[in-house]
C-alpha positions as CSV (number, residue, x, y, z in Angstrom):
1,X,40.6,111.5,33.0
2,X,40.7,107.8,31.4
3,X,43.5,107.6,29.0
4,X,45.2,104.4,26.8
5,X,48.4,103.9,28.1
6,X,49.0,102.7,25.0
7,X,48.9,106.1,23.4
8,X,51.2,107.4,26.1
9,X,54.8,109.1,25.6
10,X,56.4,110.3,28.8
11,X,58.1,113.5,28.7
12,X,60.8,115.1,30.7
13,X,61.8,119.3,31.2
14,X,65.0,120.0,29.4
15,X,64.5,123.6,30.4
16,X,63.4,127.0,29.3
17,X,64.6,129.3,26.4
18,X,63.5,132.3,24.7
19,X,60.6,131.8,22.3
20,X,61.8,133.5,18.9
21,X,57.7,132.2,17.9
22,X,56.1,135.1,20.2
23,X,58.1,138.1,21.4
24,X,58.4,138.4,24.9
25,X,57.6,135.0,25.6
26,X,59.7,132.0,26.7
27,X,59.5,128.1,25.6
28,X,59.4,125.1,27.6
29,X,61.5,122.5,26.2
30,X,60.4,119.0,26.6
31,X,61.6,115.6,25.6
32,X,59.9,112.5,24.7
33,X,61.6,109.4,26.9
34,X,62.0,106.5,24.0
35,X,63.8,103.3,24.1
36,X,64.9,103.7,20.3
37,X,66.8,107.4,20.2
38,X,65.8,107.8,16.6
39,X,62.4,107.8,18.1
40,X,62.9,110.7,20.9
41,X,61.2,114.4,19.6
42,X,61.3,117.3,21.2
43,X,58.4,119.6,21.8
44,X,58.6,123.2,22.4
45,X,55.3,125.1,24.4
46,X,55.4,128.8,24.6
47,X,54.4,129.8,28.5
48,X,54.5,133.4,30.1
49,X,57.6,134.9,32.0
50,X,56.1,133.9,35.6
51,X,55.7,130.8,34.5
52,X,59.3,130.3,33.3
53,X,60.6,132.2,35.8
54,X,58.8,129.6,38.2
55,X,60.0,126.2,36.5
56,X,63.5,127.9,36.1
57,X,64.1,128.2,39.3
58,X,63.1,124.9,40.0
59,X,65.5,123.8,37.5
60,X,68.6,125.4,38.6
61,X,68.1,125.1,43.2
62,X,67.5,128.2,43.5
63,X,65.5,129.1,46.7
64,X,63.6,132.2,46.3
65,X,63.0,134.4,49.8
66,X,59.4,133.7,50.0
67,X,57.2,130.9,48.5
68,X,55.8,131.4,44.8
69,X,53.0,130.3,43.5
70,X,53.6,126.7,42.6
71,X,55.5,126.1,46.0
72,X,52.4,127.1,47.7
73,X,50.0,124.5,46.2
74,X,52.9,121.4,47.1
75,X,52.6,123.0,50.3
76,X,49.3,122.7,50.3
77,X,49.2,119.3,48.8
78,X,51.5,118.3,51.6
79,X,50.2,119.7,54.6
80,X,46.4,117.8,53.4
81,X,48.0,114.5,52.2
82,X,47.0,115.1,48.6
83,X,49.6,113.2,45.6
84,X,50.0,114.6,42.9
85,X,50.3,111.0,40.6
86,X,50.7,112.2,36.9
87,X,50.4,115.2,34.4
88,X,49.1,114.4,31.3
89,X,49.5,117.0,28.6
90,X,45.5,115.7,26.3
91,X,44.6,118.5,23.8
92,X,46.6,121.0,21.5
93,X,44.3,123.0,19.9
94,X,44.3,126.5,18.2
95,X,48.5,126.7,19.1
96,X,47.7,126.0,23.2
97,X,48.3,122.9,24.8
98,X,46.1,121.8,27.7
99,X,46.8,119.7,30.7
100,X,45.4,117.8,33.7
101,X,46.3,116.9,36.9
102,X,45.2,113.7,38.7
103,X,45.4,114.2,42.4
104,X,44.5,112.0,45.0
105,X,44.5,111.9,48.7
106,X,45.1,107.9,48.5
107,X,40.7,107.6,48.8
108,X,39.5,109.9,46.3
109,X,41.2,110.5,43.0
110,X,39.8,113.8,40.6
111,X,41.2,115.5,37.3
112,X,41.8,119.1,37.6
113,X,42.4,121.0,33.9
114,X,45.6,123.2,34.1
115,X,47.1,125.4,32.2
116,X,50.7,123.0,30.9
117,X,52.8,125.5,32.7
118,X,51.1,125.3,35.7
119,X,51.1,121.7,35.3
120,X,54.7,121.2,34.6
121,X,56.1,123.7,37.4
122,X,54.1,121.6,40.0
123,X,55.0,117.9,38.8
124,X,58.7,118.7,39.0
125,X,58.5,120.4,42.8
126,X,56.3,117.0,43.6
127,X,58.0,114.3,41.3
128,X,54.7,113.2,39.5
129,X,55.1,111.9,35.8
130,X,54.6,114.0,32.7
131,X,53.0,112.4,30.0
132,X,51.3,113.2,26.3
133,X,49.6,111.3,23.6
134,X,51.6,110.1,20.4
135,X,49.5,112.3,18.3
136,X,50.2,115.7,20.2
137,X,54.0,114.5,19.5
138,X,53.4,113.6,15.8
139,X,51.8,117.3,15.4
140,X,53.8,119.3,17.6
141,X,57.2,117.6,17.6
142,X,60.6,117.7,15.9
143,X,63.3,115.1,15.7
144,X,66.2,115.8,17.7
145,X,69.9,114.3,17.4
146,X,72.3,114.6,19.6
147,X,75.0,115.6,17.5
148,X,73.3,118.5,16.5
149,X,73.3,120.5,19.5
150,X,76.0,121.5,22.2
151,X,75.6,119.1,24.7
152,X,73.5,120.0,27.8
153,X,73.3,123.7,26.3
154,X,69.2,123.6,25.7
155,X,69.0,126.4,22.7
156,X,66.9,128.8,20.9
157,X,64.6,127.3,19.1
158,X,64.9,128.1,15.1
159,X,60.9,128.4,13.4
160,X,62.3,125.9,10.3
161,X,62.1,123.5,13.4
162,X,58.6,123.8,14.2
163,X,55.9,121.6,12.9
164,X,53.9,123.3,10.5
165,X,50.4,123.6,12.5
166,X,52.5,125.6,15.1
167,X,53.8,128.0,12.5
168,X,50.7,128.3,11.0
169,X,48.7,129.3,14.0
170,X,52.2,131.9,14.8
171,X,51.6,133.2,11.1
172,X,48.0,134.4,11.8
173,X,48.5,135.8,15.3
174,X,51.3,138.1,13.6
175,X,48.8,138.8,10.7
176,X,46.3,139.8,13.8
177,X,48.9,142.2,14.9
178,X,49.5,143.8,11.8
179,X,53.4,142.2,11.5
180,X,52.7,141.2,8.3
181,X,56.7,141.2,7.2
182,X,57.3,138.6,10.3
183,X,54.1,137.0,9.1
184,X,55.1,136.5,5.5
185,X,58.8,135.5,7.3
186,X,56.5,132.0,8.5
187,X,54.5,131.8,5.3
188,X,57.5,131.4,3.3
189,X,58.7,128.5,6.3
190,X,55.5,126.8,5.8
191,X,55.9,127.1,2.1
192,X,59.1,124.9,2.1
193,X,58.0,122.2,4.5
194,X,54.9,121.4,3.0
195,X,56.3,121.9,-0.7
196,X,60.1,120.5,-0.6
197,X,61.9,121.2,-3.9
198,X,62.1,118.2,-5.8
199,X,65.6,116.8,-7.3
200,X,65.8,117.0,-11.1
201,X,65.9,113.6,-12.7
């Protein structure tokens, strides 16, 4: 997949925590890597429990009795001298980021779509480089400070913080389901971000 580098934001895993967005479901965390820390946003993606379970344990060493999933394709890529060079994180679209995954076996080089978590959970057991484009982090991310947060204590993430495309596709999916109380909950979020009370003169 041909990208501008120019319109390239690396990321980096901070880790996994429980999505309060989608019950039952878990967020992974991710960083933007900026010179300027005013610059650096976070943006949270909702993935399944397998999925977190899999990057998790990554995360923390642990060594699970048999091969999952994602250590079975870096086998694989190992054992048939295929690189994994970059993840790039392309499209958010209808609340679900999608990713690719430029392999190469140093005299072919293809793009495979992924699902992100997939994605992710493989870059970190092989090293390769996560990026996204600047306007996936405009519409998806939030401003972080450091002062703001216990220090390498990733947290649950709060809906105020969410940008407002994210809550609005959380809204209808509860209004789908009939939770129209959690659903009116969101509206009301959305409702202040996108209509800030104004100071009186």
């Amino acid at each position: 997949m041909a990208t501008n580098d120019d319109n390239m934001v690396e990321l980096k895993v901070l880790g996994i925590t429980r999505s309060e967005v989608q019950t039952g479901a878990y967020a992974l965390l991710m960083q933007t890597i900026e010179e300027d820390p005013e610059q650096v946003r976070r943006i949270p993606i909702v993935v399944g429990i397998a999925e977190a379970q899999s990057i998790a344990v990554h995360l923390e060493g642990v060594m699970p009795s048999r091969p999952l999933t994602h250590d079975l394709f870096t086998s694989l890529f190992h054992a048939y001298g295929i690189e994994l060079e970059r993840v790039t994180i392309y499209s958010f679209r209808d609340g679900v980021f999608a990713a690719m995954m430029q392999l190469t076996n140093g005299t072919v080089t293809v793009d495979i779509d992924a699902r992100t978590s997939d994605a992710v959970a493989i870059a970190l057991r092989t090293g390769a480089h996560i990026y996204t484009t600047r306007d996936i982090v405009e519409r998806t991310g939030y401003a972080w400070h450091r002062d703001a947060q216990q220090a390498g204590k990733p947290r649950t993430l709060r809906l105020e913080e969410l940008p407002v495309e994210q809550l609005e596709e959380r809204m209808k999916h509860y209004v789908d389901l009939e939770q129209y109380e959690r659903a009116a909950q969101i509206q009301k979020i959305i409702a202040q971000k996108t209509n800030p009370p104004h100071s009186a003169d």
